[in-house]
N, C-alpha and C positions, 0 to 999 in steps of 0.2 A: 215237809213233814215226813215221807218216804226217808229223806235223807237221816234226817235224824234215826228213826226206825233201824235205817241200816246200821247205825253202832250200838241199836240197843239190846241188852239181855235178856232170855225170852224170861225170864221171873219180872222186868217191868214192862216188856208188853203186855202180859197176863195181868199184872197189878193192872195198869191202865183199860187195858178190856172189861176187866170187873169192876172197877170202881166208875165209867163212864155210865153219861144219864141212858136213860133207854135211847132218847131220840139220836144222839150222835155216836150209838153202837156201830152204824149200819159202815159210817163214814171211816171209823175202825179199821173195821175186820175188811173194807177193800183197800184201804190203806194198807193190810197187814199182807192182802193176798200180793198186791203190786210189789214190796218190798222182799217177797220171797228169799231172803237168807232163810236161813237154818233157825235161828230162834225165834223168825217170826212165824214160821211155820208148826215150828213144835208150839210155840204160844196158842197159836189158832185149835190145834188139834185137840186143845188140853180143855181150850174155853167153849169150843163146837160141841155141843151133846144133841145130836140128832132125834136124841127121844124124848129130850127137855124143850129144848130153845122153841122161840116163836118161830114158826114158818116163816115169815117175814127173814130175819138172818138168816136163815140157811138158805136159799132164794137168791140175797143181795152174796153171800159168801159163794155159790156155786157161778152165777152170773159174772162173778167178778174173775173168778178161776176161767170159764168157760170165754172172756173178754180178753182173758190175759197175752198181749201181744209174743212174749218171746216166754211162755212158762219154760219153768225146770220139770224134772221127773218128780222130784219129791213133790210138790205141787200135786200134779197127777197121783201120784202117791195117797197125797191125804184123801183128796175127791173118794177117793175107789175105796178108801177106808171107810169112811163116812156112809157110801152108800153100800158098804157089804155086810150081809145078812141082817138087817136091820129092817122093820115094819117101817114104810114112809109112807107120808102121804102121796096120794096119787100126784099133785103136781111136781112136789119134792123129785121124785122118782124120776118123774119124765126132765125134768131141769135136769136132775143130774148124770144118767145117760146120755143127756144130748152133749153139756159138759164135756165129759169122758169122749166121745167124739170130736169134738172141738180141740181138744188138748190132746189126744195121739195125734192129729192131724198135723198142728202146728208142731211138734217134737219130731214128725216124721220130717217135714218143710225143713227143720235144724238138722237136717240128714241124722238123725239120734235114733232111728226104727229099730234098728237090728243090734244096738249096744246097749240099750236098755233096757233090763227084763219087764218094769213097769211099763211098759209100751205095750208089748209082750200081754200082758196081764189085759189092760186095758183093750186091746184089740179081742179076745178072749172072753173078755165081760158080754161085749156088743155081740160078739156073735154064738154065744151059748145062750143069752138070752134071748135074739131072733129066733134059733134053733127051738128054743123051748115055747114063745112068745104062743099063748091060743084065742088070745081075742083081736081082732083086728086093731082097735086104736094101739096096745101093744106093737102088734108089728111094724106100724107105722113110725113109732119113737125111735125102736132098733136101726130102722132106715135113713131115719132125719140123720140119730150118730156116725152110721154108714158115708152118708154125703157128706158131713163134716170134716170124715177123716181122710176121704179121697184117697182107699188104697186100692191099688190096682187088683191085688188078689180078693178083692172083693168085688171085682166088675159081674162076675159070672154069678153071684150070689144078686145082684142088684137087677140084672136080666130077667132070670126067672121069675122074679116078685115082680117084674115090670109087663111079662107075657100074661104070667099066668095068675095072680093076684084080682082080688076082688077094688073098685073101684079106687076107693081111698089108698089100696096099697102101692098098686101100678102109678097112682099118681105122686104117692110118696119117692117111689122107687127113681121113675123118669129123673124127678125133680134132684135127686141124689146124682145120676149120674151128669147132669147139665154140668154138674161143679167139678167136672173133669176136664181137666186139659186138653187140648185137641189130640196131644201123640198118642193118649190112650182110647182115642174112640177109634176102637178098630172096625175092621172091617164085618166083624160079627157083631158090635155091639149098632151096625149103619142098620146089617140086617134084620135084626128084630125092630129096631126104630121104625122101618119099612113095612114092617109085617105089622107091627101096631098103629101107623098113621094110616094106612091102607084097609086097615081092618079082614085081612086076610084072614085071620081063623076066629074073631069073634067080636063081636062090636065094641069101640072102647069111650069112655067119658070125651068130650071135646078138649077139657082141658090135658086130659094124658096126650090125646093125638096134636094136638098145638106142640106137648114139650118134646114128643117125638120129634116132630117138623123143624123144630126149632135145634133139637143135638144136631140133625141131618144137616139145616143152612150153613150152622156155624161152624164146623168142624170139615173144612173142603172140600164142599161136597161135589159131587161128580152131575155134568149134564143133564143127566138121564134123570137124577134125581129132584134137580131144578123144576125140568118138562112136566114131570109126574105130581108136584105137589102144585104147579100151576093149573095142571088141568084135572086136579082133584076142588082144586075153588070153587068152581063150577057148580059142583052139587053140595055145598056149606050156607052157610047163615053168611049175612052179610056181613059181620064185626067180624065173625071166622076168615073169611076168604078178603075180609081188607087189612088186617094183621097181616097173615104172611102173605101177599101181596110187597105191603112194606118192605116186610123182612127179606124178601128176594131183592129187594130193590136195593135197599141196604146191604145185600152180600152184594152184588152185581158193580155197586160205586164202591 
C-alpha cells in the first residue's frame, strides 16, 4: 500500500483521506506518514486541521511521525506546523513535543543537525519552551523531548533539572540523560550522578538515586565508585540495595 502511495498525486491521497470510512482513517494517515514523499505529505498537511479533527487522528498521525524510523525534515516540518500557535489539548500538546524530540534526534542520528534549518527550529521549540515551561508536568514533557533527542549541547541544561529540580523533574531529567551514549557521560555529568546518589546537598527520590547509580555502573565506571555505591547498600531498603547489587554484578561479568 506504501508502495502504491509512493507514485500517487497528493490530490488522490487527499481524495482518498476524505472520502475514507471514519474507522480506517487512522490506517491512512500512518500509511501516508510512512510513505513521506512530497505529496503525501502536502496531502496530510491539507487533511490535518488541529482545531477540527478528532483527537484520536492527530494522536495516531503525531505517534506515527514520532515512530518513524528514518523521517525526512519535511516530516519534522509538518509536526512543528501542526503544533505552532495553535490551542491543543493538553495530551495533543504533550504527544507532540515529545514527537518533535523524537524526530530531531533521529535526523540528528542521519548526521542532518547542522544542514537543516528545520532541526534548527525544532531543537529551538523544546528548548524556549523548557525556558518558558512554569508548571512542573510542563517541564517534565520538555525533558522526556530532551532525552529523545540526545544532544550533547543539552547535557548541561539536563544537569541542572537533574540537581536542582523538584521530584518529578530530576527524575525526568536522570532518565533523559540514561539515553546517552557512554562517550558523552563525562566526567562532570559522573559528578553530579555522585552528588545525587550520595545525597550530598539534599535528599533525592529512590527512583532518581537508582538512575544516578545506574548512568555511574554503566558508563566505565571507576573503582572508587563501584566501592562506594556497594557500601551505600547497606543503609537502603531491600529491592534498593538487591538491584544494584545485580547491577554491579552485571558490570563486573
Amino acid at each position: 500500500f506504501i508502495q502504491m502511495l509512493r507514485g500517487a498525486k497528493k490530490r488522490d491521497i487527499l481524495q482518498l483521506l476524505r472520502r475514507a470510512p471514519q474507522e480506517t482513517r487512522p490506517f491512512l494517515v500512518e500509511a501516508a506518514v510512512a510513505t513521506q514523499s512530497v505529496a503525501s505529505l502536502a496531502a496530510l498537511s491539507e487533511f490535518l486541521d488541529f482545531s477540527k479533527e478528532p483527537k484520536s487522528l492527530q494522536e495516531t498521525f503525531l505517534y506515527a511521525a514520532a515512530f518513524s524510523p528514518r523521517p525526512s525534515g519535511e516530516l519534522l516540518h509538518l509536526v512543528l506546523d501542526k503544533l505552532d500557535g495553535k490551542q491543543l489539548a493538553p495530551e495533543i500538546w504533550e504527544t507532540g513535543i515529545v514527537a518533535v524530540g523524537s524526530l530531531v534526534g533521529k535526523l540528528c542520528q542521519q548526521k542532518l543537525c547542522g544542514l537543516q534549518q528545520v532541526v534548527e527550529r525544532g531543537v529551538e521549540t523544546i528548548l524556549r519552551g523548557l525556558r518558558d515551561a512554569k508548571e512542573e508536568p510542563e517541564v517534565v514533557i520538555y525533558l522526556l523531548a530532551l532525552g529523545n533527542a540526545r544532544l550533547p549541547e543539552t547535557i548541561p541544561t539536563l544537569l541542572d533539572h537533574a540537581e536542582d529540580g523538584p521530584t518529578s523533574v530530576t527524575a525526568a531529567a536522570t532518565s533523559a540523560l540514561q539515553r546517552f551514549p557512554a562517550a558523552l557521560i563525562s566526567s562532570k555529568v559522573k559528578r553530579v550522578m555522585r552528588r545525587i546518589f550520595h545525597q550530598k546537598r539534599r535528599s533525592y527520590d529512590k527512583t532518581c538515586r537508582l538512575a544516578a547509580a545506574e548512568i555511574l555502573l554503566d558508563n566505565h565506571p571507576s573503582p572508587m565508585d563501584v566501592i562506594n555505591i556497594l557500601l551505600a547498600t547497606s543503609e537502603m531498603e531491600t529491592e534498593m540495595a538487591t538491584f544494584l547489587l545485580l547491577k554491579v554484578q552485571n558490570s563486573l561479568s
